[in-house]
Structures are given as C-alpha cells and as structure tokens.
C-alpha positions as CSV (number, residue, x, y, z in Angstrom):
1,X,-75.0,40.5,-124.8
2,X,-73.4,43.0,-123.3
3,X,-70.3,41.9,-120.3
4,X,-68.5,44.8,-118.5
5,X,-65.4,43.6,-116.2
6,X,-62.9,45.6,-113.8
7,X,-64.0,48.8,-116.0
8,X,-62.5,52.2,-114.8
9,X,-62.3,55.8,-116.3
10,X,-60.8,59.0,-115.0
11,X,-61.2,62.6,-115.5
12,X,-57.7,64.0,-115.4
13,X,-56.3,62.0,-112.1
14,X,-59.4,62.0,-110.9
15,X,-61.5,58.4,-110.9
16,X,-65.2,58.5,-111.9
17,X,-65.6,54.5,-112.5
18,X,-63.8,52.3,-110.2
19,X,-64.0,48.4,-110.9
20,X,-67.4,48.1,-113.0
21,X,-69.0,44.7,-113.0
22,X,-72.1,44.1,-115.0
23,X,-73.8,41.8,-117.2
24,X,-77.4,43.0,-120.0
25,X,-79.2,39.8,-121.6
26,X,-80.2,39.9,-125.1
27,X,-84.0,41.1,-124.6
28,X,-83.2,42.3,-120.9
29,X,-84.0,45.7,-119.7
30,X,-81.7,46.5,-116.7
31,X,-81.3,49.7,-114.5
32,X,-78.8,51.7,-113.4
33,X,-79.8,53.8,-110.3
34,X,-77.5,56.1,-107.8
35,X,-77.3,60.1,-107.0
36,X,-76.1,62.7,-108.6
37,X,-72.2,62.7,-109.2
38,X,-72.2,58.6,-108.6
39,X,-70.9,58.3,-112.4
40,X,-73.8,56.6,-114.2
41,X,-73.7,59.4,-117.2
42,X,-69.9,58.8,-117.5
43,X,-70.4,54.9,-117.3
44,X,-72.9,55.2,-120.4
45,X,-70.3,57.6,-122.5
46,X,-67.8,54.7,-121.7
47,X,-69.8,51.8,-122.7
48,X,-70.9,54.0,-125.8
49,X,-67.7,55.0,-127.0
50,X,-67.5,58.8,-125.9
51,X,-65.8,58.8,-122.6
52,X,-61.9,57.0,-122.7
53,X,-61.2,54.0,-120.0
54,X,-58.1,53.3,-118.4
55,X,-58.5,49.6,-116.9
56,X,-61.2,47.1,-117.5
57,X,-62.7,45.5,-120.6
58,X,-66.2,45.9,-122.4
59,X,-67.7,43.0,-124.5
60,X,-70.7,42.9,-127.2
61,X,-72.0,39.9,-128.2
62,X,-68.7,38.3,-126.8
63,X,-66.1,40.9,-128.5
64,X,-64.0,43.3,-127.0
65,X,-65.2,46.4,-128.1
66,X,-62.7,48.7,-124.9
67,X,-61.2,50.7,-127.7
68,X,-63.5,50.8,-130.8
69,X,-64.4,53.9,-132.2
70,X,-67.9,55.2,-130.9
71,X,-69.1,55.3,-135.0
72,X,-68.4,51.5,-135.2
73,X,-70.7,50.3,-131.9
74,X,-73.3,51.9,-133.5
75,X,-72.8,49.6,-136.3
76,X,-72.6,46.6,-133.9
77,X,-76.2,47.5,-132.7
78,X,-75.5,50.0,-129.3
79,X,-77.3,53.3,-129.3
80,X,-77.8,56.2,-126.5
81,X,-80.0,58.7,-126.0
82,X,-78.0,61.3,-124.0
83,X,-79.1,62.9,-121.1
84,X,-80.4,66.1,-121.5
85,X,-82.3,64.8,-125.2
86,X,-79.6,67.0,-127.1
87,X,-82.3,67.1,-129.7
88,X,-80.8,69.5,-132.7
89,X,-83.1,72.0,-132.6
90,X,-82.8,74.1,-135.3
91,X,-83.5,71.4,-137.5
92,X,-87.4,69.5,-138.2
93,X,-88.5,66.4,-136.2
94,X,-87.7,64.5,-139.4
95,X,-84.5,65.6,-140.1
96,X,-83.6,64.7,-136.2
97,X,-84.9,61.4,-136.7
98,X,-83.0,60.5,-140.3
99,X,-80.2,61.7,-138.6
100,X,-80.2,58.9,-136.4
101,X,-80.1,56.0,-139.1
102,X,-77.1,57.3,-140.8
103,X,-76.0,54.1,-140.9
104,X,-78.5,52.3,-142.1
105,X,-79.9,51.8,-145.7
106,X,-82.4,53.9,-147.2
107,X,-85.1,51.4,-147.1
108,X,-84.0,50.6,-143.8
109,X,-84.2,54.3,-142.5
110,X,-88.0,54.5,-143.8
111,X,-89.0,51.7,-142.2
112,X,-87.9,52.4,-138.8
113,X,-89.3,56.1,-139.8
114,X,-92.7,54.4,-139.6
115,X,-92.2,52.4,-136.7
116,X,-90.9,55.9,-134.6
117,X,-93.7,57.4,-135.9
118,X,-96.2,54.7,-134.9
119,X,-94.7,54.4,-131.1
120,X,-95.1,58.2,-131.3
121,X,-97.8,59.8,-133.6
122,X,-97.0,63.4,-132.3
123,X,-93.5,63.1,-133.7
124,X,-95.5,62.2,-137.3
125,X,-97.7,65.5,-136.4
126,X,-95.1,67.4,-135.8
127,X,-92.5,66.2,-138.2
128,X,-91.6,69.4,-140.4
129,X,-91.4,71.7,-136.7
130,X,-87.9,72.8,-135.7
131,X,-87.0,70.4,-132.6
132,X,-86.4,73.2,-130.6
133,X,-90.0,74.3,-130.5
134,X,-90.9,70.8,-129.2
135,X,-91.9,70.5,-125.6
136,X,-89.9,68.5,-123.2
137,X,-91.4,65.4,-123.1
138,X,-91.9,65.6,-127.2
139,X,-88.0,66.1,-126.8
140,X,-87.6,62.6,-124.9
141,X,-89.8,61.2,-127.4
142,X,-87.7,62.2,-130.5
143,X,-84.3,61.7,-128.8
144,X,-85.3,58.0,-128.1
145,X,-86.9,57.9,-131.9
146,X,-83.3,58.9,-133.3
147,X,-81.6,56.1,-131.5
148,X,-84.3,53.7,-132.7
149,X,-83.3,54.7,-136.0
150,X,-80.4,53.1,-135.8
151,X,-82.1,49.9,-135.1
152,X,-80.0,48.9,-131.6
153,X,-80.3,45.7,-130.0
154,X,-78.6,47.4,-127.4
155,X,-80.2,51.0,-126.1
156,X,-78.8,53.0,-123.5
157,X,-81.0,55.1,-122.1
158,X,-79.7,58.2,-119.8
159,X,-81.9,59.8,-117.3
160,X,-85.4,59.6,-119.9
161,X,-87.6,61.4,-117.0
162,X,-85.5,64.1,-116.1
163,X,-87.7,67.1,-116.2
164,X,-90.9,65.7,-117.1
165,X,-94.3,65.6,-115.3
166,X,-95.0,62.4,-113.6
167,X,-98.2,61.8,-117.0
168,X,-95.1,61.9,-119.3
169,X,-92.9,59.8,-117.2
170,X,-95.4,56.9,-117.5
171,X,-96.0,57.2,-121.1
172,X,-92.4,57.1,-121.6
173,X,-91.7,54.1,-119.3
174,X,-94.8,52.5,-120.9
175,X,-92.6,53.0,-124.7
176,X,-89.5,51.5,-123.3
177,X,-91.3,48.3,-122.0
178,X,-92.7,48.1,-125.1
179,X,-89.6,48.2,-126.9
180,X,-88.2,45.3,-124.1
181,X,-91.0,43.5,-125.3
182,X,-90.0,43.7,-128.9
183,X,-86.5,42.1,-127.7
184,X,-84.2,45.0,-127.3
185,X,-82.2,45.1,-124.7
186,X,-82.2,48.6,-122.5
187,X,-79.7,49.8,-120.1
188,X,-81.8,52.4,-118.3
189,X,-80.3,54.8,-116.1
190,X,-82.4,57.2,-113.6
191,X,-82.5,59.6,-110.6
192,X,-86.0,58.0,-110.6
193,X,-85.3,55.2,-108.7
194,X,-88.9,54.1,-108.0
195,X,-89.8,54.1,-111.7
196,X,-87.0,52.3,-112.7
197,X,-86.7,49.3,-111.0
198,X,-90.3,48.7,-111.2
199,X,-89.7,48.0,-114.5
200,X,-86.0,46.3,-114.4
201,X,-85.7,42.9,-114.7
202,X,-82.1,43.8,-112.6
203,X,-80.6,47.0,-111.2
204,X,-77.7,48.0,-110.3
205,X,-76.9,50.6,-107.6
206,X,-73.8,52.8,-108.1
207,X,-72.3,55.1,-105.4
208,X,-69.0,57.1,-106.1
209,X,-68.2,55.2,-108.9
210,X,-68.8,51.6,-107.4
211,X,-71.2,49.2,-107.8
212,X,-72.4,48.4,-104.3
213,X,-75.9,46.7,-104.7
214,X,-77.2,44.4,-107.3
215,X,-80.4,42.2,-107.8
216,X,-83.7,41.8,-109.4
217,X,-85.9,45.7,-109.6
218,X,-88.1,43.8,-107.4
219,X,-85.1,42.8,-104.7
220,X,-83.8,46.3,-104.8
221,X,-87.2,48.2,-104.5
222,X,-87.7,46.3,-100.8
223,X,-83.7,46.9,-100.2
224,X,-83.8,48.9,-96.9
225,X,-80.9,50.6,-98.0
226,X,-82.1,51.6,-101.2
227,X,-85.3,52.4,-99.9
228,X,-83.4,55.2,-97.4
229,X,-81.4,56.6,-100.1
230,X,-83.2,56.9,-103.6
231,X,-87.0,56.4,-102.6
232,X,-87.9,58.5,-99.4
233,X,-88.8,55.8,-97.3
C-alpha cells in the first residue's frame, strides 16, 4: 500500500531523513521506533504531506504521491494523528470529531461518528465539552477519533502514549489493534519501544535519520541492539 524509496528531507541545509526505505501492507500495522531527534515526527509530516522532500519518492496504492498536496492524501485514504493530539480545544468533542470528516459526505460523517463513538463511549459522554477540558488520554482518544473520521486505509499514528499512564497506554494500543483487525493499515510511531513492537507485525528502527534495523516486532524485541538502546535491557 504504501512504498517509500531513497526518501530525504532537510531543514534548511540541514538533513533530518537520509535515504528512507520502507514498505506498509494493506491491513498491516508496522512501527516506527528510535530516540528523540532520530526524525520519525518529520518522516510522518513527509509521508503526510506537511513536511517538503528533496530526493526520494513516496507511493500509495502504487501512485506517486512525492508532491501532492497534503488535502488530497487525505482523499486517497492517509490520515495522522499528530504528536502532541493538537486537539482544538476551544471547540466541543463533536465539533473536533466532524472536523475530521471534512471530506467525507454527510451520511458518511454520521456514520463514522457512531463508530468513534462506539470505540470510545467517553467521547459520546463528553461530546458537547470544550476539548481542552478533556484529560490527556481522552485527548489521544479524540485525536485518533478525528483521523478515523476521515475513513483512512492508511493511519499514521505519532507518538499515541506520550504522556499517558501505563492503564491508558494499553487501552489505547488495545483500540489500534482493533482497528488492524478491521483492515486498516497503521504506521505507528513511539518512544515506547516495548509497546510497539509487541504489537507490530514489522518495525523499523531509525537513528539520525537512517533506517538501520528492520524485521518482524518479534525479531526486533530480542534484537540485542535494540534491547540496549530503547528497552532497558
């Protein structure tokens, strides 16, 4: 589904990708792991539209999609929820949410409504609250509910645990297997090694802007190397 080659992107004259490689089946949820600074929040903005490239080429469904306009790969089916939730918070949960299926129909939007709200009843309980008064995992929640509403078959997902307490990071992981499960491919990328790969199908590792490890979550989680760098061990 989704086929990056030779991809690189600079900030000013200095590089942040160097020579991206990687491959996401339809239906396949892959993760992205690697410390702070490696560039896996600037490799997201790049596949997603935000974040210019100077070399490389990205493909969707077999087209080259390198220069199209962020609005349009939403069209095609990619979505991301952005590190940091970036949640709008003056306005209600709802309004976040209907937001996020702008380009969808209106019969379309409702029922992805009720499938957002079904994966996560608090956002239905909440629904008319500002988003700002949400907590932070209720944040993670409705930040992955707007992409949804855009029905992807692509998701890129940036850094979903940051911040939260361990409880929340396993309710959250348990809603994007779920969402693997209904066929949509993920492209997860987290600090929390550990978490992601145990639910990768494949990871990458990324270090300075370089991919420098890949294989199944499995493979990686008994990697030596990873295990000294991202899990403690």
């Amino acid at each position: 589904m989704l086929e990056v080659s030779a991809l690189e992107s600079r900030y000013g004259r200095i590089p942040a990708l160097k020579g991206i490689d990687l491959t996401v089946s339809a239906g396949e949820l892959v993760a992205l792991v690697g410390a702070n600074g490696a560039g896996k929040t600037t490799l997201l903005r790049a596949l997603s539209g935000v974040q210019p490239v100077c070399a490389g080429r990205v493909r969707f469904d077999g087209a080259d999609i390198t220069a199209m306009a962020p609005e349009r790969r939403v069209r095609l089916g990619i979505a991301q929820v952005p590190e940091g939730r970036q949640v709008f918070g003056p306005l209600a949960v709802e309004d976040n949410l209907r937001l996020g299926g702008y380009t969808r129909s209106a019969a379309e939007s409702a029922q992805m409504l009720e499938r957002v709200y079904a994966m996560f009843p608090v956002l239905r309980e909440r629904r008319q609250a500002p988003a700002g008064t949400l907590s932070g995992g209720q944040q993670q929640m409705l930040a992955i509910g707007r992409a949804l509403m855009a029905r992807p078959r692509l998701l890129l997902l940036d850094e979903p645990s940051m911040g939260l307490a361990p409880r929340l990071v396993e309710e959250i992981y348990a809603r994007v297997q779920d969402l693997r499960a209904a066929d949509t491919a993920i492209f997860l990328v987290d600090q929390n090694a550990r978490a992601a790969l145990k639910i990768a199908d494949r990871g990458y590792v990324l270090e300075t802007g370089r991919i420098v490890l890949s294989g199944s979550g499995v493979e990686l989680l008994a990697n030596e190397r990873v295990q000294a760098a991202y899990l403690g061990l």
